[in-house]
KOLFI-237374 format. One line per 4 residues: number of its first residue (from 0); for each residue x, y, z of C-alpha. Coordinates in steps of 0.001 Angstrom, whole numbers. Layout:
<recs>
NUM> X Y Z | ...
</recs>
This chain:
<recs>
0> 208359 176934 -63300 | 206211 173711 -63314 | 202760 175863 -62071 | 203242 178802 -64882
4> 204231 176125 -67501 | 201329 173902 -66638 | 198699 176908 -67035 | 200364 178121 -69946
8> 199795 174424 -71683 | 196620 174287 -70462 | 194754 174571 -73931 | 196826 172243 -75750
12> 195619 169300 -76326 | 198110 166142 -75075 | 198334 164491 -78695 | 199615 168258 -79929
16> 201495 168420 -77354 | 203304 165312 -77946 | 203313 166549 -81239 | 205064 169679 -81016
20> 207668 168245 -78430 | 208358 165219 -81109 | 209866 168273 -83696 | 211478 169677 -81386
24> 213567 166937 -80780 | 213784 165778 -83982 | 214899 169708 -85123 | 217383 169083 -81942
28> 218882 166104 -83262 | 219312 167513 -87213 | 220829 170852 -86159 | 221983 170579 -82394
32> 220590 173662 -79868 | 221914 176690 -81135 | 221177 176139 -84701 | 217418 175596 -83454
36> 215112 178442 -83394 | 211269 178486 -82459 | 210449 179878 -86249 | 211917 176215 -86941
40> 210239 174562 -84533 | 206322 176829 -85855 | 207388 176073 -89545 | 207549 172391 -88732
44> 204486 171981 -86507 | 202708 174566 -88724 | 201763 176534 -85480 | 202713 179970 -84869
48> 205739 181436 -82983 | 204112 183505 -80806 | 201737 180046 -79565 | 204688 178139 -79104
52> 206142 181635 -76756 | 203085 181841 -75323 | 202980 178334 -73830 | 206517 177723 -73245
56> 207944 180908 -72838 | 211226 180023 -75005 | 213634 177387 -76902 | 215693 176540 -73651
60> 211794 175026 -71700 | 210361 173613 -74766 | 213540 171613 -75446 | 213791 170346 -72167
64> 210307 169738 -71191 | 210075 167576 -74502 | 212769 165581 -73454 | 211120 164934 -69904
68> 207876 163682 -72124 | 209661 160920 -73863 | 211762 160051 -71082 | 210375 156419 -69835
72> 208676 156311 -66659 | 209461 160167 -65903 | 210631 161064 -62396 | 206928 159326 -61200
76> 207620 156177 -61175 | 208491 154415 -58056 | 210887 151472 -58229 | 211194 149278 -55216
80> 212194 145253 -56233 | 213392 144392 -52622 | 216761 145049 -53826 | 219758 147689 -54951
84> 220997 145856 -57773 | 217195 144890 -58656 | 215816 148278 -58213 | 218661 149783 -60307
88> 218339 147557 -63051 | 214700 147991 -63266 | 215734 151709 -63637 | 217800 150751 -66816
92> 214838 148635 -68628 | 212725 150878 -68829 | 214250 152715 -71336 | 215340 149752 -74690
96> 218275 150385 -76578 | 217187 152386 -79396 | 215426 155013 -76466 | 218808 155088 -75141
100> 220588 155844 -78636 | 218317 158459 -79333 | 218360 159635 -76176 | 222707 159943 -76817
104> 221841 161576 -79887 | 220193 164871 -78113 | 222718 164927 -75545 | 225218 165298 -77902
108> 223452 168117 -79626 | 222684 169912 -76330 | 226604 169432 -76103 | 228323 172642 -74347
112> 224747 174821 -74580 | 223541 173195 -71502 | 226977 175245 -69834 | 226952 178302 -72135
116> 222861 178821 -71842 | 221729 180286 -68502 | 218267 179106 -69303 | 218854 176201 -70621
120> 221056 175342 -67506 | 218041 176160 -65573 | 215500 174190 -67365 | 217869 171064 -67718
124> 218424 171221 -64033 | 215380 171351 -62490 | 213032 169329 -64816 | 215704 166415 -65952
128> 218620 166484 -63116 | 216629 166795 -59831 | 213678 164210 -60903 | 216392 162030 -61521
132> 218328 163071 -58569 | 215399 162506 -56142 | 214889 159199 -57765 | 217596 157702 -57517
136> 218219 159011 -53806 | 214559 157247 -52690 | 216575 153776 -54479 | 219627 154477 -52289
140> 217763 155464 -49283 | 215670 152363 -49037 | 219373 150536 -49814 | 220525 151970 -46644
144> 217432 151005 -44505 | 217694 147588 -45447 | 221215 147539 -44645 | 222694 146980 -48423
148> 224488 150268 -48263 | 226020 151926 -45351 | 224880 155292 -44764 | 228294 156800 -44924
152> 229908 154877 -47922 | 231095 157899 -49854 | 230057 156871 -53253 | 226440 157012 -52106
156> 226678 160592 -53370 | 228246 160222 -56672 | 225371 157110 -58193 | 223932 159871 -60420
160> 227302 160860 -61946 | 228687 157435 -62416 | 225526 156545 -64643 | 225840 159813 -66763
164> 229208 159080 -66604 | 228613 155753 -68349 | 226111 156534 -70412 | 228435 159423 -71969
168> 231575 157501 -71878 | 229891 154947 -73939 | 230254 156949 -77322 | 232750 158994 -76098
172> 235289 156408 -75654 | 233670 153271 -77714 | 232157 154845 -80393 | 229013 152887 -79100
176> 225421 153712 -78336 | 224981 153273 -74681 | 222718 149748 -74517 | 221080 148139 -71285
180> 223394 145536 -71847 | 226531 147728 -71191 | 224747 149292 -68628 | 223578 146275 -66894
184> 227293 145454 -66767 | 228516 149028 -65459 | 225977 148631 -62649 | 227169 145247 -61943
188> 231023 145775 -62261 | 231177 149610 -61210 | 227723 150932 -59845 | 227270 147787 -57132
192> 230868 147046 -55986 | 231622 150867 -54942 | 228444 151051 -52582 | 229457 148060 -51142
196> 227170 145593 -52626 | 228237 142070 -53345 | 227203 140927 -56553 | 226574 137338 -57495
200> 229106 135439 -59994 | 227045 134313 -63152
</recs>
């Protein structure tokens, strides 16, 4: 998917680019995923339909691909403090609190289409869930060679879905935009404790 996309893309410039992936998620956010159609999406870039096809072969890639462009740091950034709880909160920061409220926003108007949309399934996994996925198993990994972690501490395998978890649960449950604050407390009081990992009393 990421080869084909790439050359398909190829002609546009990046500021367009970031252009055309900004009204899609702002269409995303006003009308949720199944309301939002690629005429929509041409009528508000002033582009045509059959470019937007032609470079992203549908709604269910462009929506997802323009939520990997604004997400901080992407899946390229390597973090390595020294430490679990360091590298895992320098995870968190890189995204402030209104990136995180907007990113809550589009989740919530993705809602059950991610489950009901074969494609959109697709696209979500492997350009959103498996970056993140790999990312956060290099953080864990290097955990386990320093000896933070042991290697067969079961909730090595669930880090990923205890942060969505949180992050979800957050508005969900509180009514609350998910903040680094909040988060920087989950990881502390949740996150930390279940690998293992002693953290220090304020």
């Amino acid at each position: 998917m990421t080869e084909v996309a790439t050359a398909r893309r190829s002609r546009i410039t990046p500021e367009r680019e970031a252009e055309l992936y900004g009204a899609t998620l702002d269409l995303l956010r006003e009308v949720g995923y199944e309301a939002l159609t690629m005429d929509a999406v041409a009528a508000r870039t002033k582009s045509s339909k059959a470019t937007l096809y032609r470079q992203w072969g549908g709604k269910a890639e462009l929506v997802v691909r323009a939520m990997r462009h604004f997400k901080p740091g992407g899946a390229t950034v390597d973090v390595d403090t020294g430490s679990l709880r360091g590298d895992l909160h320098a995870l968190l920061v890189r995204e402030d609190d209104c990136a995180m409220e907007q990113t809550s926003a589009l989740m919530r108007a993705l809602g059950m289409a991610v489950h009901a949309n074969p494609d959109l399934l697709k696209a979500f996994r492997e350009l959103l869930i498996e970056p993140e996925m790999a990312e956060f198993h290099k953080v864990l990994q290097r955990a386990v060679d320093r000896g933070e972690v042991h290697a067969d501490n079961p909730a090595v395998g669930y880090v990923l879905h205890m942060m969505i978890g949180a992050f979800v649960a957050r508005t969900v449950i509180d009514e609350l935009p998910p903040t680094q604050a909040y988060l920087r407390d989950y990881v502390n009081a949740v996150v930390l404790p279940a690998l293992g990992v002693t953290v220090p009393v304020p």
